[in-house]
mmCIF file as Biopython writes it, N, C-alpha, C and O atoms, coordinates in Angstrom:
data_model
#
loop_
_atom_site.group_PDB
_atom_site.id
_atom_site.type_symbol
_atom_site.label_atom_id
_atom_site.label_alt_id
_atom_site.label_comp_id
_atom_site.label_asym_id
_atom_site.label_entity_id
_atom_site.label_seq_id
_atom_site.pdbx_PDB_ins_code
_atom_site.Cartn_x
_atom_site.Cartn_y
_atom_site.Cartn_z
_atom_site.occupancy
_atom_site.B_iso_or_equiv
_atom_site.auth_seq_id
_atom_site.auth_asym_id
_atom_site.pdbx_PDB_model_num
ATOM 1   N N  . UNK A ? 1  ? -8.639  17.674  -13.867 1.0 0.0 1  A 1 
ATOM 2   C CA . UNK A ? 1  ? -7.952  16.981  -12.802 1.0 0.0 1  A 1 
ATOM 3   C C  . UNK A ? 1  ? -8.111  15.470  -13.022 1.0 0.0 1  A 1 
ATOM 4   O O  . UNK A ? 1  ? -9.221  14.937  -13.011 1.0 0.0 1  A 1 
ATOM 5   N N  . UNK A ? 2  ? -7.340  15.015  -13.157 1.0 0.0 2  A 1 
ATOM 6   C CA . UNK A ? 2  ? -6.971  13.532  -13.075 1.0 0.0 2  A 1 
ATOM 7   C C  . UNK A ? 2  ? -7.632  12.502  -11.687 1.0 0.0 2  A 1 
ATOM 8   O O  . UNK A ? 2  ? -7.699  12.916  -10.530 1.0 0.0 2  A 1 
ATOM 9   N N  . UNK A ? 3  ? -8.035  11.233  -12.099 1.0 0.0 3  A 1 
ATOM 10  C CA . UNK A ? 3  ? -8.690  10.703  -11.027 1.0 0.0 3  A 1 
ATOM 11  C C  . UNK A ? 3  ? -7.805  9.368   -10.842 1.0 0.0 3  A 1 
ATOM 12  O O  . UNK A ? 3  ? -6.867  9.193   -11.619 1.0 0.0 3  A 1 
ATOM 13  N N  . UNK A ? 4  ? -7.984  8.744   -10.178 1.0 0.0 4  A 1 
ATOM 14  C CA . UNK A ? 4  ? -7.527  7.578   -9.665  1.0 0.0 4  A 1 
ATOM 15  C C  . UNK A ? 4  ? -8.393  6.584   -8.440  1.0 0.0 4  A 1 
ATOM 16  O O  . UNK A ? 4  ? -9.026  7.117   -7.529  1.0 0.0 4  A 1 
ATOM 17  N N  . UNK A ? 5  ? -8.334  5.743   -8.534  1.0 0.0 5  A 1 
ATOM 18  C CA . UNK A ? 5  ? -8.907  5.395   -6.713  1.0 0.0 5  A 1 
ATOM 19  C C  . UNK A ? 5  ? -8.114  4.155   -6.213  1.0 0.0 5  A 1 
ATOM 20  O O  . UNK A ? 5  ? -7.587  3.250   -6.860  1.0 0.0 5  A 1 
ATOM 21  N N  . UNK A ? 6  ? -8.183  4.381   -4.841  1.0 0.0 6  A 1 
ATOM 22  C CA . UNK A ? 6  ? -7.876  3.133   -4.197  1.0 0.0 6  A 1 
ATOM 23  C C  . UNK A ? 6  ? -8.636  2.476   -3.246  1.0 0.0 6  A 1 
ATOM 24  O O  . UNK A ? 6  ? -9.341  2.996   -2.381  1.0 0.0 6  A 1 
ATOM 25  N N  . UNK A ? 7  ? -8.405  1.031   -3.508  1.0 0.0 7  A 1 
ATOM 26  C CA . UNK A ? 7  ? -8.931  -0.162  -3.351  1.0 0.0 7  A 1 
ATOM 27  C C  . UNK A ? 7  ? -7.987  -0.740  -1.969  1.0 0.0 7  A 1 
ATOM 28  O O  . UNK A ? 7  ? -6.826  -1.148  -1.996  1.0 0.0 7  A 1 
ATOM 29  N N  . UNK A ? 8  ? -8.474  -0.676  -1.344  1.0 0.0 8  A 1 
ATOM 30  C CA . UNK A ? 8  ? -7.795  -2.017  0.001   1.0 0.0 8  A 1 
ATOM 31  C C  . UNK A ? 8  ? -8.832  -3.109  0.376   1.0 0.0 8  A 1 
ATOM 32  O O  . UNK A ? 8  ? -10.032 -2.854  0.472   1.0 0.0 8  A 1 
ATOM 33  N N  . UNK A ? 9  ? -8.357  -4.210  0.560   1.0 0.0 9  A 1 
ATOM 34  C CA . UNK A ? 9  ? -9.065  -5.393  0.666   1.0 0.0 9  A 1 
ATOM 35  C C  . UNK A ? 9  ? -8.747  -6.104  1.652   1.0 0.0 9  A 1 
ATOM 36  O O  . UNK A ? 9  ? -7.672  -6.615  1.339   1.0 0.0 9  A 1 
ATOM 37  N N  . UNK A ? 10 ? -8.994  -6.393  2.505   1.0 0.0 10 A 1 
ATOM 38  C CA . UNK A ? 10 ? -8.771  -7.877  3.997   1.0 0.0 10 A 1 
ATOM 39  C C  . UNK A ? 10 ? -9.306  -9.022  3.481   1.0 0.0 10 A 1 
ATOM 40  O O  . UNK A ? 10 ? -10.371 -9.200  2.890   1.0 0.0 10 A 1 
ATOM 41  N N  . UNK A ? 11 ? -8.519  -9.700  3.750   1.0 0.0 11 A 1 
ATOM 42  C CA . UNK A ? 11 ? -9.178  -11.513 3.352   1.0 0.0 11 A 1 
ATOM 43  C C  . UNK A ? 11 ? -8.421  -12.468 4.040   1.0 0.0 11 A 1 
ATOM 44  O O  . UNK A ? 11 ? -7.257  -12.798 3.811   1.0 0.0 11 A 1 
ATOM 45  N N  . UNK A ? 12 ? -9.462  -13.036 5.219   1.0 0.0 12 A 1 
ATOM 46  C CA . UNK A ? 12 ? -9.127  -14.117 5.835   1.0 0.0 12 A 1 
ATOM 47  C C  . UNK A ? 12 ? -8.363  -15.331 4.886   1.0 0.0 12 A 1 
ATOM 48  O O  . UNK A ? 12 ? -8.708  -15.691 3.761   1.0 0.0 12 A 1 
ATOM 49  N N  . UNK A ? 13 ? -7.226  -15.841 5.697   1.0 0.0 13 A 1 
ATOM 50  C CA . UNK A ? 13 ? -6.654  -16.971 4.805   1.0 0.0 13 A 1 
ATOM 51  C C  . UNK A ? 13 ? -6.038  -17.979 5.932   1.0 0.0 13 A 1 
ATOM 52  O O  . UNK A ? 13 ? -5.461  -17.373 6.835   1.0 0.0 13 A 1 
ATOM 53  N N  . UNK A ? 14 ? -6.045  -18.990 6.018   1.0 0.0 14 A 1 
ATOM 54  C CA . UNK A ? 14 ? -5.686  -20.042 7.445   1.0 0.0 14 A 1 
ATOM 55  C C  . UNK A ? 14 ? -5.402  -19.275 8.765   1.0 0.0 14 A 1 
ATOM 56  O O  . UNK A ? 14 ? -4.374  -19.560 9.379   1.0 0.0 14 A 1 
ATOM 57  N N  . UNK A ? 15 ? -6.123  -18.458 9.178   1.0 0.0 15 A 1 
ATOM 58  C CA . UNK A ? 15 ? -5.714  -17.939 10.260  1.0 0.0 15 A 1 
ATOM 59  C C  . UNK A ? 15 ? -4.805  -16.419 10.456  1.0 0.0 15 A 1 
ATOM 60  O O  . UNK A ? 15 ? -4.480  -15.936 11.541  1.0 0.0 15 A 1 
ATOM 61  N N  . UNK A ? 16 ? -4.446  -15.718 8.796   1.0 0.0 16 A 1 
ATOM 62  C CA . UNK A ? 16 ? -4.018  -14.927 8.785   1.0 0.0 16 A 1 
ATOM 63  C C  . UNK A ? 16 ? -4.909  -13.796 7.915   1.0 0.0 16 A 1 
ATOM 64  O O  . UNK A ? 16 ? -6.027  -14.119 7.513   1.0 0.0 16 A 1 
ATOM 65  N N  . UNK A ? 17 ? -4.505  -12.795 7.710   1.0 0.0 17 A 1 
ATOM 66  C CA . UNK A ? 17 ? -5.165  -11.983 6.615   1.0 0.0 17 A 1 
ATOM 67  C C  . UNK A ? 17 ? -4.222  -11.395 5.943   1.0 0.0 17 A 1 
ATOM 68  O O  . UNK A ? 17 ? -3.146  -11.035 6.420   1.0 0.0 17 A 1 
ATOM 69  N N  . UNK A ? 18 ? -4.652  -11.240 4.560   1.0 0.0 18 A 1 
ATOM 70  C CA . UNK A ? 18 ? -4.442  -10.799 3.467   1.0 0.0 18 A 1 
ATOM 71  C C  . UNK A ? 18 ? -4.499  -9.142  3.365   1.0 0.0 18 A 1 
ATOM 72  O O  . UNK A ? 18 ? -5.412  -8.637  4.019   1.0 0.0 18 A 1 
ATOM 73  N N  . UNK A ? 19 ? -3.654  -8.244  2.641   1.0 0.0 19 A 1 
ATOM 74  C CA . UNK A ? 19 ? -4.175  -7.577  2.445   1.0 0.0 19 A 1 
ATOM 75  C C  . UNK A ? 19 ? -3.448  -7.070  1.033   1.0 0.0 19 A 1 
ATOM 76  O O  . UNK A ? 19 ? -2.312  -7.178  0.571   1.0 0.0 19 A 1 
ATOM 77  N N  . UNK A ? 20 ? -4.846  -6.384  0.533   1.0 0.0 20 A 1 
ATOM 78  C CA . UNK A ? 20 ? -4.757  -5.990  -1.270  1.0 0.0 20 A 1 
ATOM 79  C C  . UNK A ? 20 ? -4.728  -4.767  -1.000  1.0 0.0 20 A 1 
ATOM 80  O O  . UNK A ? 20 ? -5.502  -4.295  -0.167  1.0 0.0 20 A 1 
ATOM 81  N N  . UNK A ? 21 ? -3.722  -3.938  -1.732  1.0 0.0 21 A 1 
ATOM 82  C CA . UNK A ? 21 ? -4.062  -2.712  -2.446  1.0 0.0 21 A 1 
ATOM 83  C C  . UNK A ? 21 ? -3.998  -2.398  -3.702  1.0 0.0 21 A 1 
ATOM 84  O O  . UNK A ? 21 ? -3.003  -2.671  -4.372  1.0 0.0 21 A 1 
ATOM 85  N N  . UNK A ? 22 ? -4.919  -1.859  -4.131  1.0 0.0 22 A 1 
ATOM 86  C CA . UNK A ? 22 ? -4.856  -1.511  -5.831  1.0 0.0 22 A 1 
ATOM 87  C C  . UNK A ? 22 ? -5.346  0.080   -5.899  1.0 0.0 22 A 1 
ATOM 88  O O  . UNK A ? 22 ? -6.200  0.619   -5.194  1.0 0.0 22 A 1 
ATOM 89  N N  . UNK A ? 23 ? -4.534  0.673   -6.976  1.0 0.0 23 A 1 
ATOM 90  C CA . UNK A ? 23 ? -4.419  1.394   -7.555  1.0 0.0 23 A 1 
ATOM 91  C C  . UNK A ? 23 ? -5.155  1.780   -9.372  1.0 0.0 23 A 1 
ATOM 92  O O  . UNK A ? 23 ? -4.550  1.467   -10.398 1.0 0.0 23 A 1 
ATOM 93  N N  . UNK A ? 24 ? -6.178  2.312   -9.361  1.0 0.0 24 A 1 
ATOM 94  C CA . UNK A ? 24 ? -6.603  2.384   -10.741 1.0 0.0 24 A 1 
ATOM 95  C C  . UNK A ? 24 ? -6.273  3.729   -11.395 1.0 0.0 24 A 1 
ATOM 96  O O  . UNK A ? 24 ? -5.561  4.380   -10.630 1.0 0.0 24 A 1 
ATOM 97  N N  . UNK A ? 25 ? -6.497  4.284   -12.367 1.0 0.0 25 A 1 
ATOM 98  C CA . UNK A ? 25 ? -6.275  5.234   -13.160 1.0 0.0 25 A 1 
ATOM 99  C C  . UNK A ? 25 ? -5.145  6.014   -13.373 1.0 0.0 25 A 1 
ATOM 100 O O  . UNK A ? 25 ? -5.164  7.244   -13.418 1.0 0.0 25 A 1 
ATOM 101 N N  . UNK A ? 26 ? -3.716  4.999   -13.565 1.0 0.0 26 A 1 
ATOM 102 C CA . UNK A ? 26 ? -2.735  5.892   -13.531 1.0 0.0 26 A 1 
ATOM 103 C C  . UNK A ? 26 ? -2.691  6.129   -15.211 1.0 0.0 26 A 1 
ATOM 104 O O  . UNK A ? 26 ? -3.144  5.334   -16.035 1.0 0.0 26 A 1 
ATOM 105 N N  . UNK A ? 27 ? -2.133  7.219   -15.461 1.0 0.0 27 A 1 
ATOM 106 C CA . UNK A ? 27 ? -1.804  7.634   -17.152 1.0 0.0 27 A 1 
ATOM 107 C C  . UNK A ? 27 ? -0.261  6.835   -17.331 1.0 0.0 27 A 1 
ATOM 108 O O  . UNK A ? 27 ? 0.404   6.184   -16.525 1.0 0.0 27 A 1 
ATOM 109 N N  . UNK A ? 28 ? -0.042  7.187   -18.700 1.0 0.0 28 A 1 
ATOM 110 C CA . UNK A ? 28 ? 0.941   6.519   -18.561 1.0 0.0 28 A 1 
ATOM 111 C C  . UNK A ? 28 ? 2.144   7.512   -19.506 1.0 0.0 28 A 1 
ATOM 112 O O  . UNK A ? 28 ? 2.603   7.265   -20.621 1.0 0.0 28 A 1 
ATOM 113 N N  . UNK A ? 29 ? 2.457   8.811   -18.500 1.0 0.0 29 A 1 
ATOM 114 C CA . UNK A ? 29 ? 3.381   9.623   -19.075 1.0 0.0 29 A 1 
ATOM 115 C C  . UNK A ? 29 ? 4.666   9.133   -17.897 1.0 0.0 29 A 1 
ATOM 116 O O  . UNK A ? 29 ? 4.562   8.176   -17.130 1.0 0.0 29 A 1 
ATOM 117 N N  . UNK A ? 30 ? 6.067   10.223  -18.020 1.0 0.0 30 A 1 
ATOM 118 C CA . UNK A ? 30 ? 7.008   9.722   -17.348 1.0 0.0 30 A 1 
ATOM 119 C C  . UNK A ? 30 ? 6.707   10.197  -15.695 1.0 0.0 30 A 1 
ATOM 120 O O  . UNK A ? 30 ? 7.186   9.649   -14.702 1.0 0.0 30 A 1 
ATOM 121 N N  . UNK A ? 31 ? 5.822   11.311  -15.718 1.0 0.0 31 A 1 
ATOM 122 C CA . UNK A ? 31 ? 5.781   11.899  -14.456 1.0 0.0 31 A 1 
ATOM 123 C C  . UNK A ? 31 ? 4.844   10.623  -13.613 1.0 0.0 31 A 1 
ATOM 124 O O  . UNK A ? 31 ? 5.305   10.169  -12.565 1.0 0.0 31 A 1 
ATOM 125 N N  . UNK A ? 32 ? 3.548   10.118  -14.148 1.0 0.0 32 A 1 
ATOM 126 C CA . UNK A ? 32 ? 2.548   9.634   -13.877 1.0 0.0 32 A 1 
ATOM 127 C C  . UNK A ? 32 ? 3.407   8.054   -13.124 1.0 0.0 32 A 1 
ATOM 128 O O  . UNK A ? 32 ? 3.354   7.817   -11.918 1.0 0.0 32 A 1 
ATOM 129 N N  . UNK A ? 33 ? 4.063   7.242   -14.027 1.0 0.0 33 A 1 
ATOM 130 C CA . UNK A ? 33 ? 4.875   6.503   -13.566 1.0 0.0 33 A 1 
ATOM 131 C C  . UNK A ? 33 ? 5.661   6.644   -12.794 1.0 0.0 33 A 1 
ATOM 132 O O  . UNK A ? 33 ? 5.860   5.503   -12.378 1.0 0.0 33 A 1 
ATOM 133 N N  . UNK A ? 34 ? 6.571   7.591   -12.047 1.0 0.0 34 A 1 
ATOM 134 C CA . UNK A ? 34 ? 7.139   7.906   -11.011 1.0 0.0 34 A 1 
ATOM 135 C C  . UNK A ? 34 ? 6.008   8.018   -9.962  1.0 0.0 34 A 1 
ATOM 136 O O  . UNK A ? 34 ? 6.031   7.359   -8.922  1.0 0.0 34 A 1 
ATOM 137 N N  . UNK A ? 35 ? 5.028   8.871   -10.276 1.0 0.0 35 A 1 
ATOM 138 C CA . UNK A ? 35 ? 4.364   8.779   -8.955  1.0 0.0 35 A 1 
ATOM 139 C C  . UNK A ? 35 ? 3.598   7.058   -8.529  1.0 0.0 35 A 1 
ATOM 140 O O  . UNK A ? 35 ? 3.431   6.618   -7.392  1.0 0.0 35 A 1 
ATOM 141 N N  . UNK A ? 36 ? 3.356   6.582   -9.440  1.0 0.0 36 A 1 
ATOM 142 C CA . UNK A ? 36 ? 3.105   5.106   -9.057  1.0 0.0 36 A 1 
ATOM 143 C C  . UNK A ? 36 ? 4.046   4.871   -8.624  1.0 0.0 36 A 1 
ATOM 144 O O  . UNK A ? 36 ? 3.667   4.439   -7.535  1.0 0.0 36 A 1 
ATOM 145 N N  . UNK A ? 37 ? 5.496   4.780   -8.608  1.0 0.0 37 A 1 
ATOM 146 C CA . UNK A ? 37 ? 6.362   3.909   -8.342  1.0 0.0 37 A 1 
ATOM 147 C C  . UNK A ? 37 ? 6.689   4.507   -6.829  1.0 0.0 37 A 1 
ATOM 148 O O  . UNK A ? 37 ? 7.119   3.677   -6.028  1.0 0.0 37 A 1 
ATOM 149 N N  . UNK A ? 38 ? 6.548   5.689   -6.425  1.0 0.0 38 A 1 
ATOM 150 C CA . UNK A ? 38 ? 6.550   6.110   -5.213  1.0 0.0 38 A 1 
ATOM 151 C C  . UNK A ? 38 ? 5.340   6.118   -4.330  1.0 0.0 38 A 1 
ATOM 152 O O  . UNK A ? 38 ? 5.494   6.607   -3.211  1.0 0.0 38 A 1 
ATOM 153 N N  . UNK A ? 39 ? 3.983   5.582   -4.705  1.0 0.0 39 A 1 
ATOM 154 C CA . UNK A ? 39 ? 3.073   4.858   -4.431  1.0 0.0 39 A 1 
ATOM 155 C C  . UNK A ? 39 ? 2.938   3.557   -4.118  1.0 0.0 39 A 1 
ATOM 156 O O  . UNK A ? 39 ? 2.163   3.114   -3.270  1.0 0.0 39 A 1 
ATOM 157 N N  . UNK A ? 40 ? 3.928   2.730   -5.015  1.0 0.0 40 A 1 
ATOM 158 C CA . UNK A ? 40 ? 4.490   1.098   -4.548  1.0 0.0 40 A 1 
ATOM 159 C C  . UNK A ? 40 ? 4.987   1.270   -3.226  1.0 0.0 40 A 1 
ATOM 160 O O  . UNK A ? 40 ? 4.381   0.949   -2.204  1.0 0.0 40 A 1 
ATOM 161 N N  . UNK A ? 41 ? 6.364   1.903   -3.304  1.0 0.0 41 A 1 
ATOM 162 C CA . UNK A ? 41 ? 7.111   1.898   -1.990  1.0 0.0 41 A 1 
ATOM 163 C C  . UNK A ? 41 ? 6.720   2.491   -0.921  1.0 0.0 41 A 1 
ATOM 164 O O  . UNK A ? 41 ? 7.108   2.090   0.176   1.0 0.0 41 A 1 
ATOM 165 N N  . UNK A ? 42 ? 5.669   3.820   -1.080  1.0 0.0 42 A 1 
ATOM 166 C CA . UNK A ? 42 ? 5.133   4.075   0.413   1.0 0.0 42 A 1 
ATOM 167 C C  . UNK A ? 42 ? 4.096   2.831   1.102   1.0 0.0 42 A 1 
ATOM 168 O O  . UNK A ? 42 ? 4.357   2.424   2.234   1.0 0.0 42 A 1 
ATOM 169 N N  . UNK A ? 43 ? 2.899   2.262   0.327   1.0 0.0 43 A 1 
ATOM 170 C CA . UNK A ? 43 ? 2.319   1.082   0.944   1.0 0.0 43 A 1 
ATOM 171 C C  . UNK A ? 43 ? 3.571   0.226   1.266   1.0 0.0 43 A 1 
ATOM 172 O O  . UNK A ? 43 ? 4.032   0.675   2.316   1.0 0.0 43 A 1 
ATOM 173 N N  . UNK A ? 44 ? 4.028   -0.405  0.996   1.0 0.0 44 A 1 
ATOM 174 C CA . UNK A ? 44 ? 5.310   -1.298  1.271   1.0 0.0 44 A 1 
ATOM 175 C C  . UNK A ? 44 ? 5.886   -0.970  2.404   1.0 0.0 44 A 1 
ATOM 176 O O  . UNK A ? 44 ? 6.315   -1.866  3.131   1.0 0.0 44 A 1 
ATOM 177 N N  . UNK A ? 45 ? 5.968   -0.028  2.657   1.0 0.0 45 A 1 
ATOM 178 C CA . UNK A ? 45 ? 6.216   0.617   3.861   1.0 0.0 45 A 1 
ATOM 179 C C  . UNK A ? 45 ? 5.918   0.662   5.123   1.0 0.0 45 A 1 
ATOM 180 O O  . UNK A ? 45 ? 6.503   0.357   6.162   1.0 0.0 45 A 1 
ATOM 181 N N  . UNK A ? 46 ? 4.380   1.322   4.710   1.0 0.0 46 A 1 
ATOM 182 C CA . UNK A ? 46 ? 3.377   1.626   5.604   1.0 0.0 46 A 1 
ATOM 183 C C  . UNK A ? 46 ? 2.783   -0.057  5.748   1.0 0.0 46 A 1 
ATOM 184 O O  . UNK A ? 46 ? 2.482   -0.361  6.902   1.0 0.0 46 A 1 
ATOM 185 N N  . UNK A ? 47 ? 2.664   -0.750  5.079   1.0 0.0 47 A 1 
ATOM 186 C CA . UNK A ? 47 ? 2.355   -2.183  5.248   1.0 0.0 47 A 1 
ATOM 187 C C  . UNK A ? 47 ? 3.128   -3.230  5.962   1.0 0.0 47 A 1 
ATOM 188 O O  . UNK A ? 47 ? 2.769   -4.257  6.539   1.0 0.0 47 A 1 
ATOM 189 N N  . UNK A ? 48 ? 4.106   -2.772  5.794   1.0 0.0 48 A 1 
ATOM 190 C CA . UNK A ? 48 ? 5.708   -3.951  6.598   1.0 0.0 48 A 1 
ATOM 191 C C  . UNK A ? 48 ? 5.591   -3.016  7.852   1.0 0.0 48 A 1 
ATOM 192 O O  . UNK A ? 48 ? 6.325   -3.468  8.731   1.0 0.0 48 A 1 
ATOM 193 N N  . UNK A ? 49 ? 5.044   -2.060  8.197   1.0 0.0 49 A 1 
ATOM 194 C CA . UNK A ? 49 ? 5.344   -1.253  9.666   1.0 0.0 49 A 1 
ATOM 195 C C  . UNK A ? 49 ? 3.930   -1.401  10.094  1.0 0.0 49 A 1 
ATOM 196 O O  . UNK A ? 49 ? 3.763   -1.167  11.290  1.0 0.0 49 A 1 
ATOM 197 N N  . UNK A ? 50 ? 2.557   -1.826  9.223   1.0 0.0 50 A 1 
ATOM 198 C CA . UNK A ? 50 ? 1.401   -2.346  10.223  1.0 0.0 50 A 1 
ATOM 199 C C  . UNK A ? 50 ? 1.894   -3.767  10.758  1.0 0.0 50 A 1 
ATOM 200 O O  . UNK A ? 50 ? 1.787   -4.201  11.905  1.0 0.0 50 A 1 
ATOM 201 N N  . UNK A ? 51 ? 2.362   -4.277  9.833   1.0 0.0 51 A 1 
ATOM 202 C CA . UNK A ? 51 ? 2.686   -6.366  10.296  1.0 0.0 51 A 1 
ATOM 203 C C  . UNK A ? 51 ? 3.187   -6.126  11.677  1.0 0.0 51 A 1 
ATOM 204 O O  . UNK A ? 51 ? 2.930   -6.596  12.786  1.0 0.0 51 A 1 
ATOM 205 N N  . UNK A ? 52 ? 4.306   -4.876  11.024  1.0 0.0 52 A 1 
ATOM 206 C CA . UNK A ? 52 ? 5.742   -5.319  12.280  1.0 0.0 52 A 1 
ATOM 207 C C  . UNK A ? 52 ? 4.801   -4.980  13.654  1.0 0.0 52 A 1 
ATOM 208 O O  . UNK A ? 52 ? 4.809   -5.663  14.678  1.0 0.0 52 A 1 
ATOM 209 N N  . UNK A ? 53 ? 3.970   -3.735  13.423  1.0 0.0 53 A 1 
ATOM 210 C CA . UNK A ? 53 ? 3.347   -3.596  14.591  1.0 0.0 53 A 1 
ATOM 211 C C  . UNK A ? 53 ? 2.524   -4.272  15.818  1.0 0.0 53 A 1 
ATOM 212 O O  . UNK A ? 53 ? 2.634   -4.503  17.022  1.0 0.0 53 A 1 
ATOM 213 N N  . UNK A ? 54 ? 1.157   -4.524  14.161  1.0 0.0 54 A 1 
ATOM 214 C CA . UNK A ? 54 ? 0.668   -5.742  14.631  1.0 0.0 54 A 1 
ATOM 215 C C  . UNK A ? 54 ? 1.009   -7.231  15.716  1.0 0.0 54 A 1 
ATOM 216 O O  . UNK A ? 54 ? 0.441   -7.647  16.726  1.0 0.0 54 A 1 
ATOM 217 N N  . UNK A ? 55 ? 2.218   -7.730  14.917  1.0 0.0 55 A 1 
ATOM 218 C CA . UNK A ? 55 ? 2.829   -8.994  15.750  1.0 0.0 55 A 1 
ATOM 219 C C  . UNK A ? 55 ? 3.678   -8.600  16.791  1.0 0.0 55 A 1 
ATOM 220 O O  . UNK A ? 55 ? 3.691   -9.316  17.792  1.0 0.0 55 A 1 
ATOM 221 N N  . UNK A ? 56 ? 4.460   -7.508  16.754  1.0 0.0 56 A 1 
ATOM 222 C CA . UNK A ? 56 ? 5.296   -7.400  17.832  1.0 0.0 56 A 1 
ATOM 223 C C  . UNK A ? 56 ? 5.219   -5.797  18.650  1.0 0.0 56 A 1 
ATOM 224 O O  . UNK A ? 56 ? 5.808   -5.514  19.693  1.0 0.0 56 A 1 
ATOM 225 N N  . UNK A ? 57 ? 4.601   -5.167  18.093  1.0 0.0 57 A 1 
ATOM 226 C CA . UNK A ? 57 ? 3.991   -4.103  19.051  1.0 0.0 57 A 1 
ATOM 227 C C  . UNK A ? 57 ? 4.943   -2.819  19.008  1.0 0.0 57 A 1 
ATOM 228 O O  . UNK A ? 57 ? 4.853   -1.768  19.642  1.0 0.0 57 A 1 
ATOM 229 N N  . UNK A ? 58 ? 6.032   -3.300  17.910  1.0 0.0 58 A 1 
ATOM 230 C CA . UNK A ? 58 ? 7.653   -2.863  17.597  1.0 0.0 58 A 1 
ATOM 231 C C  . UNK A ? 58 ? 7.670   -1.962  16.149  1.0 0.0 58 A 1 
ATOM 232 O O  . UNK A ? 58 ? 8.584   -1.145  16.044  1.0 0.0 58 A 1 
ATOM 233 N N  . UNK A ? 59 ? 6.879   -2.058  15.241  1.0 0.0 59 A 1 
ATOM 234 C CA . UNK A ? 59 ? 6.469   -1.144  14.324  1.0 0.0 59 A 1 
ATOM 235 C C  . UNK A ? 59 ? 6.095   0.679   14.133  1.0 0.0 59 A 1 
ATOM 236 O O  . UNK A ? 59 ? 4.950   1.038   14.404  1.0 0.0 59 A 1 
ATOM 237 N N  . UNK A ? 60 ? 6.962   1.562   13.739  1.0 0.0 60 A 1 
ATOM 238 C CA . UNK A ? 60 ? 6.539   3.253   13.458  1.0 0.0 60 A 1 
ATOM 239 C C  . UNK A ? 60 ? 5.213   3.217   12.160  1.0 0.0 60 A 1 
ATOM 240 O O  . UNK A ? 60 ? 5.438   2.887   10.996  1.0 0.0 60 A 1 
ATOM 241 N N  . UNK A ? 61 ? 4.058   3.568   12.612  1.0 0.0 61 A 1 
ATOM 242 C CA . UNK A ? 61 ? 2.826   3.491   11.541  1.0 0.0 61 A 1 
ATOM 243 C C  . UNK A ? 61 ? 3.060   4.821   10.913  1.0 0.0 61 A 1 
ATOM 244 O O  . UNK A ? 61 ? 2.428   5.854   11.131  1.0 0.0 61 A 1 
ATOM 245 N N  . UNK A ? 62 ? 4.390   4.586   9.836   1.0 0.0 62 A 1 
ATOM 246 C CA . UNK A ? 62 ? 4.306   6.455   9.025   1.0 0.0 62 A 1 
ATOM 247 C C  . UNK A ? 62 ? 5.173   5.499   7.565   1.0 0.0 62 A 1 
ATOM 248 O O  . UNK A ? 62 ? 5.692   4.383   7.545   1.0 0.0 62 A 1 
ATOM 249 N N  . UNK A ? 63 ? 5.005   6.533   6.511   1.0 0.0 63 A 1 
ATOM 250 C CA . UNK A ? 63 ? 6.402   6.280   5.631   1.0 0.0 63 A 1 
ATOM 251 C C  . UNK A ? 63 ? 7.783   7.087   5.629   1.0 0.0 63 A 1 
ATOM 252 O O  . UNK A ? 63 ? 7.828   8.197   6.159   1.0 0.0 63 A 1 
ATOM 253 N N  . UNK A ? 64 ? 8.378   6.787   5.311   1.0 0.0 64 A 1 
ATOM 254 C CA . UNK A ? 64 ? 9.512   7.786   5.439   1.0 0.0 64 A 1 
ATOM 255 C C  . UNK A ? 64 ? 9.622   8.703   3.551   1.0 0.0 64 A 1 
ATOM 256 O O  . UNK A ? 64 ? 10.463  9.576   3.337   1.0 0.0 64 A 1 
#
């Protein structure tokens, strides 16, 4: 079985925060790359719908 891990990070910056996600141990066949790339766009997701939440209380916390 294949491993991977993820990394999220907060970091204060003038009054806002940062946030990191990283991804380690992807292979690099065609399947392995699709699932990263559908790993990009769910955080992206799930990240633009914590902000939206966060600031305006107007955000769904899921991916589609």
């Amino acid at each position: 079985m294949a491993k991977y891990n993820s990394n999220i990070t907060f970091q204060s910056l003038n009054g806002e925060t940062k946030v990191t996600v990283k991804h380690e141990g992807w292979k690099g066949s065609e399947e392995w790359e699709q699932a990263k790339e559908w790993h990009v766009q769910a955080w992206e997701q799930v990240l633009s719908s914590l902000k939206s939440k966060l600031e305006s209380g107007e955000g769904a916390l899921c991916c589609k």
